[in-house]
N, C-alpha and C positions, 0 to 999 in steps of 0.2 A: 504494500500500500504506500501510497504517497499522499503529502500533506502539503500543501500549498496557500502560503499565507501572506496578504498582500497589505501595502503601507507605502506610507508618502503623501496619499491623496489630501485634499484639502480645497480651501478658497482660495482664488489668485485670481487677480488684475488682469484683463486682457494687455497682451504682450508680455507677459510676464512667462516664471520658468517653473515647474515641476519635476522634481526625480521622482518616477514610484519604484517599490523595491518589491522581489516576488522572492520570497525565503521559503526552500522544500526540505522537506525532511523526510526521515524513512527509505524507503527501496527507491533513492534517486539515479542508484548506477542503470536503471531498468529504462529511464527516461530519456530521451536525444533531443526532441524537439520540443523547443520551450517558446510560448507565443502570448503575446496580449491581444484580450479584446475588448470593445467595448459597448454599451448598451447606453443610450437616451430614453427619455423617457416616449412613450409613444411608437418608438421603432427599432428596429432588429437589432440584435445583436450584429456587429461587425470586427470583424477582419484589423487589426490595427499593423500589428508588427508578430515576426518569428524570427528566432535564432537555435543555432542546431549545437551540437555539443561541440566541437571545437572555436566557433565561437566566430568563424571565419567567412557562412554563408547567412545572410540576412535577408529576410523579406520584409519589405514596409511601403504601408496601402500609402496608392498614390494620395490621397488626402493626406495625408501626415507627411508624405515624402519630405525631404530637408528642413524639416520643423521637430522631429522624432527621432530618436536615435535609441537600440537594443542595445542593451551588450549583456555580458553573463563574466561572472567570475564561479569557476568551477568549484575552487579551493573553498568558497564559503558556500557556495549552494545557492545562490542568489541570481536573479535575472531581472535586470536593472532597466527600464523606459525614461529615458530623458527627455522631456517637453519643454521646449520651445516655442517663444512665439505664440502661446495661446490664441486662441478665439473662443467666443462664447460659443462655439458648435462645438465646440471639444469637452463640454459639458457632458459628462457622461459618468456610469459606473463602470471603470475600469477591473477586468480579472484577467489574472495568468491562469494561465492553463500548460498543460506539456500531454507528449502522447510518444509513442517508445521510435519511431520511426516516422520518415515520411510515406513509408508503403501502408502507412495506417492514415485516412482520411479522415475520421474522430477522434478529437483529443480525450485521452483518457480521463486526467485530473484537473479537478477546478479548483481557485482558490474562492473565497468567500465574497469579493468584489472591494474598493475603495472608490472612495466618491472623491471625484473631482471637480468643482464647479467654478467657472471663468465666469467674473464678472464685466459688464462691458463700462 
C-alpha cells in the first residue's frame, strides 16, 4: 500500500508563487509514475503535471506549460509542483496521485487533495 499526502496549498495573490509538496510512504519502490491533478469546483478533474522515477521525463498540461514546474526528490519520497504566475483559474483542489508504470493508464494512489485559491 501507498500513502500519499499533500501540502503547501493555501491563498495567494494573483501573480504570485506556490510550492505544493506530495510526501509517500509505505511500498513506494512499487511506484514510477508520480503526477498532479487538479479539480475546480463545477468541473472535471484535470490533467496538470507527471514525472516518472528518475526524474528526467516530465509531462505538463499545456495550460500550466512554463508557469508549473514537477520535480521529485527520491531520497525523501516527495514530488514537488512549483506555481508560478498564478491566475484565479488555477483555483482548484490540487492531488498527487502515482500508478506503478506508464503501461498502466489508472493511477493507482491518491492523496487527500490541498486547496489552492488565487485571489485576483
Amino acid at each position: 500500500q501507498v500513502q500519499l499526502v499533500e501540502s503547501g496549498g493555501g491563498l495567494v495573490q494573483a501573480g504570485g508563487s506556490l510550492r505544493l509538496s506530495c510526501l509517500a510512504s509505505g511500498r513506494t519502490f512499487s511506484v514510477n509514475v508520480m503526477a498532479w491533478f487538479r479539480q475546480a469546483p463545477g468541473k472535471e478533474r484535470e490533467f496538470v503535471a507527471a514525472i516518472r522515477g528518475s526524474g528526467g521525463n516530465t509531462n505538463i498540461a499545456d495550460s500550466v506549460k512554463g508557469r508549473f514546474t514537477i520535480s521529485r526528490d527520491n531520497a525523501k519520497n516527495t514530488v514537488d509542483l512549483q506555481m508560478n504566475s498564478l491566475k484565479p483559474e488555477d483555483t482548484a483542489v490540487y492531488y498527487c496521485a502515482g500508478k506503478r508504470s506508464d503501461l498502466v493508464r489508472e493511477y493507482d494512489y491518491w492523496g487527500q487533495g490541498t486547496q489552492v485559491t488565487v485571489s485576483s
